[in-house]
N, C-alpha and C positions, 0 to 999 in steps of 0.2 A: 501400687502395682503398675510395671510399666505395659501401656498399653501399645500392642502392634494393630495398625490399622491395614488391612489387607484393601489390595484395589475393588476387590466388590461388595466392600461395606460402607464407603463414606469418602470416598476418593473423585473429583470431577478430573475426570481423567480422560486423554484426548485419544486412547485407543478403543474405548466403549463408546463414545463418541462418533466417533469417525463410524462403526459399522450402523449405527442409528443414523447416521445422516447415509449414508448410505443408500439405507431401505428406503429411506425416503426420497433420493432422488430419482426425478423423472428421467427414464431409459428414453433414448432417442427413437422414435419409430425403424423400424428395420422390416415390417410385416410386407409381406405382397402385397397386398390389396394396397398400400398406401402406394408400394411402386409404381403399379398399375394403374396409380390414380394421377400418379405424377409423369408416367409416360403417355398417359390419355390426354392431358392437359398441355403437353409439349408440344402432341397430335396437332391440337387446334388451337394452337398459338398462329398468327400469322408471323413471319417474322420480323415484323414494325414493331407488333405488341410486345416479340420476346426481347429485341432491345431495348423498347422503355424502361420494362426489368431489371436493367441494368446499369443504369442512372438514376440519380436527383431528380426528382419531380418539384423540390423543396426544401427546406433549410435541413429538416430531418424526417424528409420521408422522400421513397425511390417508389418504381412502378408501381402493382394494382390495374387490373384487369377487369372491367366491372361487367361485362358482359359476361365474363367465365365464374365470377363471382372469387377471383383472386383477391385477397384484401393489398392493400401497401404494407413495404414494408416502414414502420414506424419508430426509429431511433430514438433514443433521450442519451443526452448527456451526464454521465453520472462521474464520477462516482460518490459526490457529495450525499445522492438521493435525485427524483426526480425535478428537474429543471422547470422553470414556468413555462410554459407556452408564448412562442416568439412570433412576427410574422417577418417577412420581408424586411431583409435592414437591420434584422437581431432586436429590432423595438418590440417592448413586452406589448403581449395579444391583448394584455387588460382584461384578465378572464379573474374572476370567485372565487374558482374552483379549482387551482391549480398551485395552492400551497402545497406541502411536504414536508414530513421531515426530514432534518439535517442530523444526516451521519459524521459520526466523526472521520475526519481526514485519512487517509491512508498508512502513513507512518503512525498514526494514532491506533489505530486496528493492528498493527506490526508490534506495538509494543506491549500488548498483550499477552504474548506468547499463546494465544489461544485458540485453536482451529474449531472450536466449538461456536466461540461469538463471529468468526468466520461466517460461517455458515448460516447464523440469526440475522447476519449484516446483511446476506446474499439473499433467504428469505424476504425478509422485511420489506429489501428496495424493491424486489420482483413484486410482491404484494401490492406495492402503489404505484410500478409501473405498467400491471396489468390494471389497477383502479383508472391508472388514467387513459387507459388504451393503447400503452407502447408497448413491443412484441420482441425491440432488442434493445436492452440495456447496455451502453456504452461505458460497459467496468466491469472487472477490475483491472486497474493501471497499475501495475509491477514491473517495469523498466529498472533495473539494477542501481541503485544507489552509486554510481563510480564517483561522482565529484560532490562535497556538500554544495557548492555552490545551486546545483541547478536549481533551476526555478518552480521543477515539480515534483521534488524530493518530499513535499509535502503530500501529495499525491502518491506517491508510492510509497513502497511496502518497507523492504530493506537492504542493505548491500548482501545479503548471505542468499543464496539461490534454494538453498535444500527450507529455509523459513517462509522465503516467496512461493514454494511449491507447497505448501503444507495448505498455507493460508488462502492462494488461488483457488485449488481445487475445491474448497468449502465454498469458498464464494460466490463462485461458477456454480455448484452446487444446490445453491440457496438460493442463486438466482433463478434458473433454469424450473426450481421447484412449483414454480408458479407460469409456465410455461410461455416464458420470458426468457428468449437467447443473452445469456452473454457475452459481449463484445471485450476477447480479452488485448490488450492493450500493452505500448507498442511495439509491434513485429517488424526488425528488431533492432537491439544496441540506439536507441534512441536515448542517450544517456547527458543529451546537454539541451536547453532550448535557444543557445549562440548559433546563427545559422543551421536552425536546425532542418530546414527545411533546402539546405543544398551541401551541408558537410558528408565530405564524402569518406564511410569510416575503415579503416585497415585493421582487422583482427583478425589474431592467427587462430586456426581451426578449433585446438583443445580448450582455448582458452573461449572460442564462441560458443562452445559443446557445454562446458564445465561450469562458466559463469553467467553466461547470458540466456544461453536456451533452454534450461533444465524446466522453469516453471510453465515458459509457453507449453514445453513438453506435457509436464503433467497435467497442467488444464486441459489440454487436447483428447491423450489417453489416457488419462483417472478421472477427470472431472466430464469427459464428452462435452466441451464446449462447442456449440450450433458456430460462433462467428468470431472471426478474427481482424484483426486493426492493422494496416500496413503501416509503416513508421514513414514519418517524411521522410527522415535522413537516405542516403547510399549508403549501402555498405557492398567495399569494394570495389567501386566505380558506375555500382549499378542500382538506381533508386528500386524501394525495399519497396515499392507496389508494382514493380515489374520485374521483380529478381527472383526469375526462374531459380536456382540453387535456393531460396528458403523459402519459396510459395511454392513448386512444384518438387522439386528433390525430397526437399526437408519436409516440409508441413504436409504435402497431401500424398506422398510417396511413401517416407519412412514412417511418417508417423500416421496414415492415413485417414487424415481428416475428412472428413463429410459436409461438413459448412459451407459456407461463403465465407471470403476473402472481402471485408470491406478496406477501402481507400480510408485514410485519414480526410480530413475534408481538404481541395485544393490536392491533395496530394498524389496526383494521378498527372503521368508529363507524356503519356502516349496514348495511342491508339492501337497498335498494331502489336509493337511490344507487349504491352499491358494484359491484351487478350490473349495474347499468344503463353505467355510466360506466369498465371495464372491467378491476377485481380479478378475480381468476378462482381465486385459491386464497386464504381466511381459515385464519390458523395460530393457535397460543396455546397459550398452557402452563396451564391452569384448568379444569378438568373442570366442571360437567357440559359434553360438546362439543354435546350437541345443543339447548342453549342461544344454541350462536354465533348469530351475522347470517346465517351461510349453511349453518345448517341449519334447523328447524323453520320460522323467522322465514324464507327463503329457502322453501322449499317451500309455506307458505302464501299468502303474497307471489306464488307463479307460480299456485298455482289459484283466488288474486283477481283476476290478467291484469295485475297489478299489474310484472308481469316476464314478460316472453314465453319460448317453449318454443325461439324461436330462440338467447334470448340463452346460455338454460341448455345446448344442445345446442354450443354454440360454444367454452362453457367445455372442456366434458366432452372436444370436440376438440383443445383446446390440452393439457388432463392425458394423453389418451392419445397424442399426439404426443410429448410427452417420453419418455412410459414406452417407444412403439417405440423409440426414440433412445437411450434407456437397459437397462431388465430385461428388454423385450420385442424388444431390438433380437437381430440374428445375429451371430454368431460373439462372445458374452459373455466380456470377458476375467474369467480365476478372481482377477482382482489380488494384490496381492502387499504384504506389512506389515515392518513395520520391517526393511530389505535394506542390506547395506551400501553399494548403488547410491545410497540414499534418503541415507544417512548421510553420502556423496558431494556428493551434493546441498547437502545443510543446510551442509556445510562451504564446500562451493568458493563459495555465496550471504554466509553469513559472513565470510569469507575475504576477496570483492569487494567487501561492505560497510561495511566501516571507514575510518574519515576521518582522515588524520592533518589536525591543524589547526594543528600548531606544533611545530617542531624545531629550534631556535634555536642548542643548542650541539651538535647532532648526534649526539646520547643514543643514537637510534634508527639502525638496529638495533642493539640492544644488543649490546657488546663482550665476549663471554662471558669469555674467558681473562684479562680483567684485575678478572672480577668474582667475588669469594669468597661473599658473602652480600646477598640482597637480603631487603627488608623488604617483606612483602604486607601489605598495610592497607586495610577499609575491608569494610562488610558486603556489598558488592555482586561481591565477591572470592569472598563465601562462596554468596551468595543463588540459588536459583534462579528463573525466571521462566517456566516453562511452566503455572503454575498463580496465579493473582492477580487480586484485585480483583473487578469484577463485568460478568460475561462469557464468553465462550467463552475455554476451556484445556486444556489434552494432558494424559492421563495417560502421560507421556513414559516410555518402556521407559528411557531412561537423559535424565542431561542431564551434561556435562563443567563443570564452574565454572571461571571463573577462575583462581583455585589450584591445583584440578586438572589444568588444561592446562598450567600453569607449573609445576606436578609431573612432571608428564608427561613434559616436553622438558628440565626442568632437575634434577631430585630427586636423580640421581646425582653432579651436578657441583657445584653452586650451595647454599649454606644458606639454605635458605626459612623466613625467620621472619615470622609470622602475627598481625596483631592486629584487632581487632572496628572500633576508630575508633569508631562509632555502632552505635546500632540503629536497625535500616529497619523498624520494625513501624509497620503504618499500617493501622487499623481501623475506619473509620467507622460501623459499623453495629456491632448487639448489643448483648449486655446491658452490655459493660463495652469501649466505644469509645475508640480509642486515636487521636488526630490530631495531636497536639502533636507537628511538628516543628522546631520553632525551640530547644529548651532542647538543649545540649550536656552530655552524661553528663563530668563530669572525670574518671572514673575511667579510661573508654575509649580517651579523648583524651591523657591520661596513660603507659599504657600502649606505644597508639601514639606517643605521640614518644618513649617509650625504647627501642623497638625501632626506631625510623627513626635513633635516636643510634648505634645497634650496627652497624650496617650498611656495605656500600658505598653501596646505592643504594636508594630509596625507591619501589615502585610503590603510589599509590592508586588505590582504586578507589571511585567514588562516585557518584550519581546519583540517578535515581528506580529504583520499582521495578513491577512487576505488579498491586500493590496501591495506591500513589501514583498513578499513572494508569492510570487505568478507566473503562471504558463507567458513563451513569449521571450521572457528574459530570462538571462539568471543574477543571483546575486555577484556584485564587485568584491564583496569583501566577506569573510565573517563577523567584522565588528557587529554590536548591538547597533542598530538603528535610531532614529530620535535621540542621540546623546541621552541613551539610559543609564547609560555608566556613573557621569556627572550626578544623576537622580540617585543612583542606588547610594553613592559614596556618600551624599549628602544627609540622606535620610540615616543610613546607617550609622553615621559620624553624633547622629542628636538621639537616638532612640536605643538601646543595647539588644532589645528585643526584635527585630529587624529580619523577618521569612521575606524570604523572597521566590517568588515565583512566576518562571520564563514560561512563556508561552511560545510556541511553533513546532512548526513543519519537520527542520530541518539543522542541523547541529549550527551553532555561534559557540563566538569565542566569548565563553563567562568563566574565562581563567582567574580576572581576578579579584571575581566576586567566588567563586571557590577559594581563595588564598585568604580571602577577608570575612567570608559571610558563614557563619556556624550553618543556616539552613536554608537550604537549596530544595527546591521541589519545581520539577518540569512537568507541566502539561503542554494540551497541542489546542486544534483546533476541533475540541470535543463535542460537535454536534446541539442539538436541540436543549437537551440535560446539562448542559458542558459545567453551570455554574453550581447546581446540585451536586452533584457526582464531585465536583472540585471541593467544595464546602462539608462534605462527606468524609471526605480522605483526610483532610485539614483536620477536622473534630474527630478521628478517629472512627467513625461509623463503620467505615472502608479503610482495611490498612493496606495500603499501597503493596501493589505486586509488579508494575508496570517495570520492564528490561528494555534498555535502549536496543531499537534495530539496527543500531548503523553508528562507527566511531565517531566522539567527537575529536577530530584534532586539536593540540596543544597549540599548534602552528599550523594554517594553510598551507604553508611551505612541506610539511609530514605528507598532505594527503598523496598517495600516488601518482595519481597523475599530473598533480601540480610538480611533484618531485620530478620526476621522468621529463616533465616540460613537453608533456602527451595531454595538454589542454589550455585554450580552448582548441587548437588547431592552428594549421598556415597553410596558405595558400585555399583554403576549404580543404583540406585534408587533415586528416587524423589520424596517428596511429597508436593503438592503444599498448603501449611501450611495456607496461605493468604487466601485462599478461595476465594470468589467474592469482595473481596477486592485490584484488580487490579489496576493502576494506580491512577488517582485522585481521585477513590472511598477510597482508603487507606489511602493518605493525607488528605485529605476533611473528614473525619470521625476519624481519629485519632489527627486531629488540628496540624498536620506534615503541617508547613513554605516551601514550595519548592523552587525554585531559580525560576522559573518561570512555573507557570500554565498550566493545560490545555486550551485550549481555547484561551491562551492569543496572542494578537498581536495587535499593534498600528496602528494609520494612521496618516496623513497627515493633515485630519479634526479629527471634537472633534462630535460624538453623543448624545443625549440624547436621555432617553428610556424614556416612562410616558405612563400612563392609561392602564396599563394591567387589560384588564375584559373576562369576562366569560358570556356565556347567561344565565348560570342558574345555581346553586352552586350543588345540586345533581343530581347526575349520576348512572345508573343500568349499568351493567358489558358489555351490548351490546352494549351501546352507545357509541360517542367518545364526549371526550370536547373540543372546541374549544377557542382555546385564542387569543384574539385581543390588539395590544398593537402599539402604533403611535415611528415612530423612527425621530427625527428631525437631519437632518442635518449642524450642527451646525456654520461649520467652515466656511473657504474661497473654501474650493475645493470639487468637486464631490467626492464621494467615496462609495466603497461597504464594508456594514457589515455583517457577519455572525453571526444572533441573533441567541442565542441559549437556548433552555427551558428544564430546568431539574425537576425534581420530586425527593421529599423525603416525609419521614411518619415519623413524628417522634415519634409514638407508637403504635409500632409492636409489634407479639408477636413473629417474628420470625431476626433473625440477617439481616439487612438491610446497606447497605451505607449510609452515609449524603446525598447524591444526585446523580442520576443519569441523562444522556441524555435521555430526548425521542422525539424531534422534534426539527430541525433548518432551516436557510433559509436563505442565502445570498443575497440581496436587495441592489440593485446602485440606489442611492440619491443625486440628483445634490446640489448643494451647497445652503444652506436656506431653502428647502424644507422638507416634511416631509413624511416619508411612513407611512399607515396604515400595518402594518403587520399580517397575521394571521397564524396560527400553530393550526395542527391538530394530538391529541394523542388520537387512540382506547384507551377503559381503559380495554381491555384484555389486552395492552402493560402493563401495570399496574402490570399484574400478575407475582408471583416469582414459580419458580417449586417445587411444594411438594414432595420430597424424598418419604413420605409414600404412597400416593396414586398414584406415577407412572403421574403426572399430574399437568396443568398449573392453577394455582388458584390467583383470585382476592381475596386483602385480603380488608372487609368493612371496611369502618373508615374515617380520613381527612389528605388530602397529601394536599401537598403544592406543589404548581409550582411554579419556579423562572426562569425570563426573565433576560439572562446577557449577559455580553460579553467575560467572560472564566467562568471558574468552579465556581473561587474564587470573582470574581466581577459581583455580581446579583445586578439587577436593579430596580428589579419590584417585587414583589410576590403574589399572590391571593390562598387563601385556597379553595378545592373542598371537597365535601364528595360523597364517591361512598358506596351504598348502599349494 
């Protein structure tokens, strides 16, 4: 008999979800009595004490007022997880007590499709950044994915804005729950790290509306984010820490934020400006602090009139609003540091992360009893990635590798033989810089194909690493790094049995290890768990659900802006040429082939989609439509898909993508069974921003919805007309 699995019987599903994390987030104070406490304390500020407020006192902490019993405010750099404690100079404090675990990566938590592990991510960090006495979490980082190049694509989420705002607000969420501000990150269009800290960027208005600001948006007013990150970059001629039109118009006008405005660190170029046009906290790592813009230079600046005592007293309101919200708030949780809850976390996120991309002879999962010895190969097997490159990293109380997970599960059954392939050393800086990836060690490679000769079956591992992609830079190319090419070809040329598995951040070109390699499987930089949860999916324990965030191009030459010749910039100018034509809306609409989709990732079992319907075919602007569509589970094994329903019009009068996202939902379906699934899209989401009238307008007419499993493989479609 066939079974219908209705959503409130057995469905992990992100709209019951979502009103559970809900209940549980902490509402921002808004009571009088706090106001009052915070206009009593403004009373008997002098105003020395209220500029200290206002600046660095240290690498990551500003004022504290100890006579008023103000605490400091207390940054951490995340969003790996909490950061060790640094002094002066960025050299570690040498402290016990300041491991943590290591979350997975950004794009790692993107490829989940799941706003539930969201928000366990957002808990968690909050958890051991109040254990260690920090009050604002510096994350989450969801800068729009525009070019694969950048250097902290690994770091953020995905190129789709409606996926970034799903996943922020959980975040922000989870952080906040432990009454630890979020610092959401960068405000805004900070989409390259090639002078990023003076390119100056030109985008036109819908296209800043539609692709770049939706998630700040939602963080702001869904998620009540306490604090916000100015971006180095200009955009428009005017650095984004003194750019009146998105700190004053946008952020605390329209969208009427309540926070503080923190500085990027260094990233603060006035005084006057600055104050005036609405930064509210200057950070930086460079002593002397009372050098910055918003001290000395800030306190003179107001007793020339040059800055009013209203602007300063408004600051000093937004700082100790957070701190009520945080160290000054009631009922202070004592947090809690590396828990095997947390360790739960970073797994089940890993776990949901992983993409199979190809399983051609059905390698996967692996057939343990018919297999004697396999062959590990490949430094990324060995490597750990909680520490690398230049940027925020975990002094991880443990990390599992690859090997070791596959120790772990196999060490007693299985002969695990081990070889290097390459070295992943990647140094750019110092006395003695190491960057050469292209020459292939024979000694390595050698090696490796004698032990992939010895074997039953062959797993590589290879990719980038924490050092290879880093804040700071971006990448030159998307080739594999370390001549892993040479490696893979080699190994696969002596062994038939031959997985391979990329590890990173951020899309490479493995076109023609897809043309050649039957099994492909991508992981990222999957935290603490990374090598359990990897070794897990491998043997089947975990059947792979993981959907790429963000396209991989066939060619660097495909991505948009490389196309348009709108990257990196000239002269420090940039203009974003593409317009709302960012990632898959650019392929999808220009009939651009990509090496592989947004959206896409395989399993273990086979889905079908059928009977996508509607209650009722037209729609007025206030209503939402609701879509119903049955998912069967087809194969031998349980598994979770990430349906996902986009919208196009295909006659507009105004420039539109082939499709966009507006509603998804990850659904676990035991094996033969079937889920009812439903999705629900407002059709104000419907609306695109009108340039002329300052405003978000539905346009009348008939969209189409399509029910798929990536961009490019839609299942279902049913046309609506909104009136």
């Amino acid at each position: 008999m066939k079974a219908i699995l209705s959503f409130g019987c057995a469905l992990m599903i992100f709209g019951v979800f979502q009103s559970n994390a809900q209940s549980k987030n902490k509402k921002p104070v808004n009571d009088k009595s706090v106001e009052a406490k915070i206009q009593t304390l403004i009373k008997q500020l002098t105003l020395e004490e209220k500029i200290s407020m206002l600046h660095a006192n240290g690498i990551f902490s500003a004022g504290g007022i100890q006579r008023l019993n103000i605490p400091q405010i207390m940054t951490d750099d995340g969003p790996l997880g909490v950061r060790e404690d640094v002094k002066e100079g960025w050299g570690s404090a040498n402290l016990t007590t300041d491991s943590a675990t290591f979350f997975p990566n950004g794009s790692a938590l993107a490829a989940t499709w799941n706003p539930e592990l969201a928000y366990r991510y957002g808990h968690d960090m909050g958890e051991e950044a109040r254990a260690r006495g920090k009050n604002v979490m510096l994350a989450p980082a969801f800068n729009i994915c525009r070019v694969p190049l950048c250097g902290r694509t690994y770091e953020y989420y995905s190129e789709d804005p409606f996926l970034n705002a799903r996943l922020a607000v959980q975040s922000v969420k989870g952080i906040q729950s432990q009454h630890v501000a979020a610092c959401v990150k960068h405000y805004a269009v900070n989409n390259q790290e090639i002078e990023r800290g003076r390119i100056d960027v030109d985008v036109d208005e819908r296209t800043l509306r539609e692709i770049y600001l939706p998630a700040f948006k939602a963080s702001v007013m869904e998620g009540n984010a306490w604090t916000i990150m100015s971006a180095y970059n200009k955009l428009r001629g005017v650095y984004c820490s003194e750019n009146d039109y998105l700190l004053d118009q946008v952020l605390k006008g329209e969208w009427k934020f309540k926070g503080m405005v923190i500085s990027d660190w260094g990233g603060t170029h006035s005084t006057i400006n600055a104050a005036n046009d609405g930064l509210d906290l200057e950070m930086g790592s460079r002593p002397p602090y009372n050098t910055y813009f918003f001290a000395d230079k800030l306190l003179d600046s107001v007793k020339a009139g040059k800055v009013s005592m209203k602007v300063i007293d408004e600051k000093v309101h937004r700082v100790l609003w957070v701190l009520f919200n945080t160290d000054m708030s009631a009922n202070l949780p004592a947090g809690k540091l590396n828990t095997p809850e947390h360790s739960k976390t970073v797994y089940d996120i890993a776990s949901e992360s992983i993409v199979l991309l190809k399983n051609d002879k059905n390698l996967l999962p692996l057939n343990i009893p018919g297999i004697k010895s396999i062959a590990v190969i490949g430094d990324n097997a060995t490597h750990t990635f909680h520490l690398g490159g230049f940027g925020a990293g975990v002094k991880a109380r443990y990390e599992v590798t690859a090997l070791q997970g596959l120790q772990n599960r196999l060490g007693n059954t299985v002969d695990l033989k081990y070889a290097r392939g390459y070295s992943g050393v990647y140094q750019p800086y110092g006395k003695n810089p190491r960057t050469e990836t292209a020459k292939p060690d024979p000694a390595l490679i050698a090696e490796a194909v004698a032990t992939a000769k010895s074997t039953d079956m062959a797993i590589l591992f290879i990719g980038g690493n924490r050092d290879y992609e880093s804040e700071s830079r971006d990448r030159k190319t998307l080739d594999l790094p370390f001549s892993e090419q040479v490696l893979v070809d080699s190994v696969t040329a002596v062994n038939p049995n031959t997985i391979v598995v990329v590890v990173g951040g951020a899309p490479y070109d493995i076109g023609k290890i897809k043309k050649n390699n039957h099994t492909i499987v991508w992981s990222w930089y999957n935290g603490s768990e990374n090598g359990n949860a990897l070794a897990d999916v491998l043997l089947g324990k975990i059947n792979p659900s993981g959907k790429l965030p963000f396209t991989f191009p066939a060619s660097i030459k495909d991505s948009p802006a490389i196309a348009m010749d709108a990257y990196p910039g000239q002269n420090l100018h940039e203009d974003y040429k593409e317009g709302i034509l960012v990632g898959y809306r650019w392929f999808d609409t220009k009939k651009i082939e990509p090496l592989y989709c947004f959206g896409y990732g395989l399993s273990y079992t086979s889905f079908k989609y059928s009977g996508l319907t509607i209650a009722k075919k037209m729609f007025k602007p206030t209503e939402t439509i609701t879509a119903t569509l049955k998912i069967k589970n087809t194969g031998k094994y349980a598994g979770k898909e990430a349906v996902q329903l986009y919208i196009g019009k295909a006659e507009s009068k105004i420039k539109r993508a082939d499709k966009e996202l507006k509603a998804f939902k990850k659904v676990n379906i035991p094996a033969g069974q079937t889920a009812t699934v439903t999705l629900a899209i407002p059709v104000k989401d419907l609306a695109y921003y009108d340039v002329d009238s300052h405003s978000w307008k539905v346009e009348p007419g008939e969209y189409k919805l399509m029910a798929g499993t990536s961009s490019r493989d839609i299942k279902q479609s049913v046309v609506v007309t909104v009136l």
